[in-house]
N, C-alpha and C positions, 0 to 999 in steps of 0.2 A: 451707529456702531460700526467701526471698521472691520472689514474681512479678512481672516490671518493670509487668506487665498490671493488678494488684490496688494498686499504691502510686502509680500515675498514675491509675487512678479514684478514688484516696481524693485525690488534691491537686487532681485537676476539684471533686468535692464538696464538700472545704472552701471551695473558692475561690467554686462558687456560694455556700454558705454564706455565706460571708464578702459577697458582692456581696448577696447578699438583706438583711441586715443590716442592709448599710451602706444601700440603697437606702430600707429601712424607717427607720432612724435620720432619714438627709435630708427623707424626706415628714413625718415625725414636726415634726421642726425647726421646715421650711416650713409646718406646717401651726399649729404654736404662736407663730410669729414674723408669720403674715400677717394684716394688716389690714382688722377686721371692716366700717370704715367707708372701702373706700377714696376716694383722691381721684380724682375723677371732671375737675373742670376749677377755673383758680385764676382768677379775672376780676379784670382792675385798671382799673377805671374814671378817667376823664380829671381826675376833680376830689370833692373828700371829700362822702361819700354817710352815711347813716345808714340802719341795715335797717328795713324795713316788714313782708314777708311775699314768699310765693311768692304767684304769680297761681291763680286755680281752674283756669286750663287749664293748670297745673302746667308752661306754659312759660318764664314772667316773673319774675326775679325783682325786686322792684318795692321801689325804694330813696328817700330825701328829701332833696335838697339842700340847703344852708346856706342857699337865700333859700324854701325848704319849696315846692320845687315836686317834682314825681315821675318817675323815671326808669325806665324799661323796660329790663330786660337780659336776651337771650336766652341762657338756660342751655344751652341746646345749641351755642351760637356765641361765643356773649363778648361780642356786641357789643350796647352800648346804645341803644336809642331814645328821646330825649326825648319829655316829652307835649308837646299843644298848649300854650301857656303860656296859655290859658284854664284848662284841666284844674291849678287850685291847690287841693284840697278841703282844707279841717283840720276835724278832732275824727271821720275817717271810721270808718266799721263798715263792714262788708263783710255781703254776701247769705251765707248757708248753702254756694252753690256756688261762692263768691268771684270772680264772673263782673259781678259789680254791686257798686259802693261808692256809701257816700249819706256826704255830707259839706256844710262850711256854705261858700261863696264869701263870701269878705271884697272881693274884686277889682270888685263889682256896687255899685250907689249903695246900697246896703243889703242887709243877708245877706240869703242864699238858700238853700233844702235843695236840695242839686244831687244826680242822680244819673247817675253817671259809670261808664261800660263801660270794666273794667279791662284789657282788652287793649290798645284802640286810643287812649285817654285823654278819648273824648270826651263832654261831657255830653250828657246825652240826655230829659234834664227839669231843670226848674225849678219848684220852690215857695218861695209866701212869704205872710206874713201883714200885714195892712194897720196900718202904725205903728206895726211892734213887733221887734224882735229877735227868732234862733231862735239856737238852738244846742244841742249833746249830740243829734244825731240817730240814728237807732237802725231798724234795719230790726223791723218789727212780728211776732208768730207767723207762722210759715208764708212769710214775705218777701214775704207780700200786700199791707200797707200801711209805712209810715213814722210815726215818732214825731220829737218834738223838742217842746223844751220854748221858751216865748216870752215873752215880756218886753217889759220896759224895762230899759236897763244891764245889771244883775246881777240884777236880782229879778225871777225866772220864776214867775209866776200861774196859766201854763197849762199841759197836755200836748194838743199837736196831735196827731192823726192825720187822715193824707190817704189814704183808697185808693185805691191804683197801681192797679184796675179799673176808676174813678170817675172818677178826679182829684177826688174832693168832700172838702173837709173837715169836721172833728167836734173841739170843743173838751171839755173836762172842765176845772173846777178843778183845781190841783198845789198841794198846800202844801208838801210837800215837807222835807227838815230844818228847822229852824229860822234863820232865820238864813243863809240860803245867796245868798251874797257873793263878791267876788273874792278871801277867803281862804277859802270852802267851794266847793269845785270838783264837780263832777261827772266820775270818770275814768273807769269802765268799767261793764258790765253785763256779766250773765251769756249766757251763746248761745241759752238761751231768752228773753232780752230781758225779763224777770220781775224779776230783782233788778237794784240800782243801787246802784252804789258811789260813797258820796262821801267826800270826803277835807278834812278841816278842817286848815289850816296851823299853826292857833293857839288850840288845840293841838294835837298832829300824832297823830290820830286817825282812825278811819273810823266810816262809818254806810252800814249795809246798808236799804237801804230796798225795801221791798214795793211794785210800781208797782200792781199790780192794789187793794191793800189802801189804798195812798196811806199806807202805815205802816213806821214800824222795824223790823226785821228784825233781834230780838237785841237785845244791849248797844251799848256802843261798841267800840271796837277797838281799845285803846291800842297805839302804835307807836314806844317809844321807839328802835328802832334800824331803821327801815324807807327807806329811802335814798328810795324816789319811786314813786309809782303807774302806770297806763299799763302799759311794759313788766318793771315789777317787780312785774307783779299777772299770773295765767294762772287759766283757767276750767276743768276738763276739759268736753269736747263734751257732756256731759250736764246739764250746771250745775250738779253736784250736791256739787263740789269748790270752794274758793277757794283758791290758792295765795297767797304776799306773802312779798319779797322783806326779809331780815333781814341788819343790819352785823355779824353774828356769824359770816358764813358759812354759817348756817342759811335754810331756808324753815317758812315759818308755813302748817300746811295745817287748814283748816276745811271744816266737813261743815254743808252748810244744814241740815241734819236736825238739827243742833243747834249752831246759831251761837254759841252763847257759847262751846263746848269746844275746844281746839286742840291739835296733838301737833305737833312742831320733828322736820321731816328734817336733817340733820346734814350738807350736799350737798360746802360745802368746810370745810378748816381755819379756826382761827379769826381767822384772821389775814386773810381774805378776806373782803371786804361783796360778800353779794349782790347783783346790781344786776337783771339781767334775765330773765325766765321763760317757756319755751316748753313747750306739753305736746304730743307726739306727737297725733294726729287719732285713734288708737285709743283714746287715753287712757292709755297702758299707761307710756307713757316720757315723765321731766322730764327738761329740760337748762336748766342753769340757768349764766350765766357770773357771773364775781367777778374781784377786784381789790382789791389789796393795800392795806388801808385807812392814813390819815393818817399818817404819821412816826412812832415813837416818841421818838427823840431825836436826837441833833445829826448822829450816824453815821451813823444808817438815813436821815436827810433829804440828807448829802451824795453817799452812796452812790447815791442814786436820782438823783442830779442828774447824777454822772456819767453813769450809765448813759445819759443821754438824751441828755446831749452827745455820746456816742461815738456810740448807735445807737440812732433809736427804735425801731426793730424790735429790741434787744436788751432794751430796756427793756421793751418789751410781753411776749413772753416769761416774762419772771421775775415782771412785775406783774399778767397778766391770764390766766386760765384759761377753760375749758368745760367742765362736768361733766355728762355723762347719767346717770342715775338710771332702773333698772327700779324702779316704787314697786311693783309688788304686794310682791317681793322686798327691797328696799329695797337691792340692789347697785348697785355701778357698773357701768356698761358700757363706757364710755370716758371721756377725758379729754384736751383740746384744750388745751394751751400757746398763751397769745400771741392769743388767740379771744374776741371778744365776740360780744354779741348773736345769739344760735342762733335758727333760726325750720325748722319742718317744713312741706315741703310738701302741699298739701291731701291726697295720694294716700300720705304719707307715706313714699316711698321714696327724697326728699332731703334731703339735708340741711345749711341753709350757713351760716356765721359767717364774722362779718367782724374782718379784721386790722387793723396799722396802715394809718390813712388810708383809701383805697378800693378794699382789697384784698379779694375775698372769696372762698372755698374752698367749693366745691360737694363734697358726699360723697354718695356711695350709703347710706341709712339701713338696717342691717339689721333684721328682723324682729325683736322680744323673743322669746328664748329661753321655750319651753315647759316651764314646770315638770314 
């Protein structure tokens, strides 16, 4: 004969049973379905911005207007602070603690190397050379002095340097690539400010050039599918990487240890041109966004037309993506719909892309996973 005492402790037990389970199943779920990068806050700025960077005091995030002046937006508030509208720098580099930008003032009766305190917008020095043009400014080793190279028009003779202890300047010869013109550009250097990338339009190639050596660095670089330099080019902080943005959906990564040799990360499908490259401040993580390249025919060109009349933000979506990349690994880590231009902040623990127009989405960066 059963005990009413033994068959109501067995239907408690299964029932915690049953509750622990189910309680294990839900954390399981929740814990597969929650987002490693959440969103932290969405800022929609008053009129169309383009990204720059996070500020060093990792409070700013610092955008450029359609007439290239620069805007301050406080990542903790939303709200943004215009600069003085003195504060207009182009071709800028930022100091190591990106608390200092050095950039050329076109707004002066003749350029200037200006340097400009990134918080408050304001210059705080001025150089210049007697009858000559500067431009491609560059903070020196150690962020003790400043470079720029100086001219006439387009043909630069010299490399300046001024030290920021002195205020004295010091010229050297530049010869520089051959030929370097308003179709050979000068777009980036490396964080040690050692190499110099120059970019030829015609034909659309690069040249690594040796500042200290005043020489090549390698071959050339042929590029037949490389969409643009700038932010389709990333250094890792040791300069010991060169990333370059590829129309195949690939990135081009080179090792200055041997600049002729190169191995293709596979970042998106092929159907997506790379456009823009950001590398984590540890080094450890690319994020690289794309966009669905040219039409292939009559279908795929009207299809996108509609989409843009019904909704640009629908069109973004389907045309534009974000992809992180752990490289040591070479997985994905996530993957942004509708997200361009990614930038990490100096501390690396944000991280934001911008939407249609001047929408932009601040995330919490998680750590790379420990192998």
């Amino acid at each position: 004969m059963r005990q009413p005492g033994k068959s109501s402790r067995r239907t408690w037990i299964a029932s915690g049973v049953g509750l622990v389970a189910l309680g294990t199943l839900g954390a399981g779920l929740a814990w597969w379905a929650r987002d490693p990068w959440p969103i932290r806050r969405v800022i929609h700025l008053p009129r169309p911005t383009f990204m720059v960077c996070i500020s060093g005091d990792n409070r700013w995030l610092v955008t450029l207007d359609r007439e290239s002046f620069w805007i301050y937006t406080d990542l903790a508030t939303g709200q943004p602070r215009p600069n003085p509208p003195t504060a207009r720098p182009w071709a800028a580099d930022y100091s190591r603690d990106r608390r200092t930008l050095v950039g050329v003032d076109f707004l002066a009766d003749r350029s200037a190397v200006i340097l400009v305190d990134a918080a408050s917008g304001a210059i705080q020095r001025r150089f210049t050379t007697e009858g000559e043009q500067v431009n491609c400014p560059r903070f020196g080793a150690g962020d003790r002095s400043i470079e720029a190279l100086a001219g006439t028009g387009t043909q630069f003779t010299a490399l300046v340097t001024w030290d920021l202890a002195t205020g004295t300047a010091t010229r050297r010869p530049f010869r520089g690539p051959d030929g370097l013109s308003a179709t050979k550009l000068l777009l980036d250097a490396s964080p040690d400010r050692r190499i110099l990338v120059f970019w030829d339009r015609q034909p659309n190639q690069f040249q690594l050039w040796d500042v200290a050596a005043d020489r090549q660095l390698g071959g050339l670089i042929p590029s037949p599918g490389l969409l643009n330099g700038g932010p389709g080019m990333a250094w890792t902080p040791d300069s010991r990487r060169l990333f370059l943005a590829r129309a195949d959906g690939r990135v081009e990564v080179r090792d200055m240890a041997a600049p002729d040799s190169s191995r293709m990360l596979q970042v998106h499908s092929p159907e997506f041109r790379t456009n823009w490259i950001a590398i984590s401040p540890d080094g450890r993580t690319l994020a690289a966004d794309g966009y669905v390249g040219n039409p292939t025919n009559w279908f795929d060109q009207t299809w996108r037309k509609l989409r843009w009349k019904v909704s640009a933000d629908w069109w973004y979506q389907a045309m534009t993506e974000v992809i992180v990349i752990d490289l040591a690994s070479g997985r994905q880590r996530a993957r942004f719909r509708g997200a361009i231009e990614p930038v990490f902040s100096p501390d690396g623990r944000s991280f934001v892309t911008r939407g249609w127009d001047a929408v932009y989405t601040v995330r919490d960066a998680p750590p790379p996973t420990e192998p």
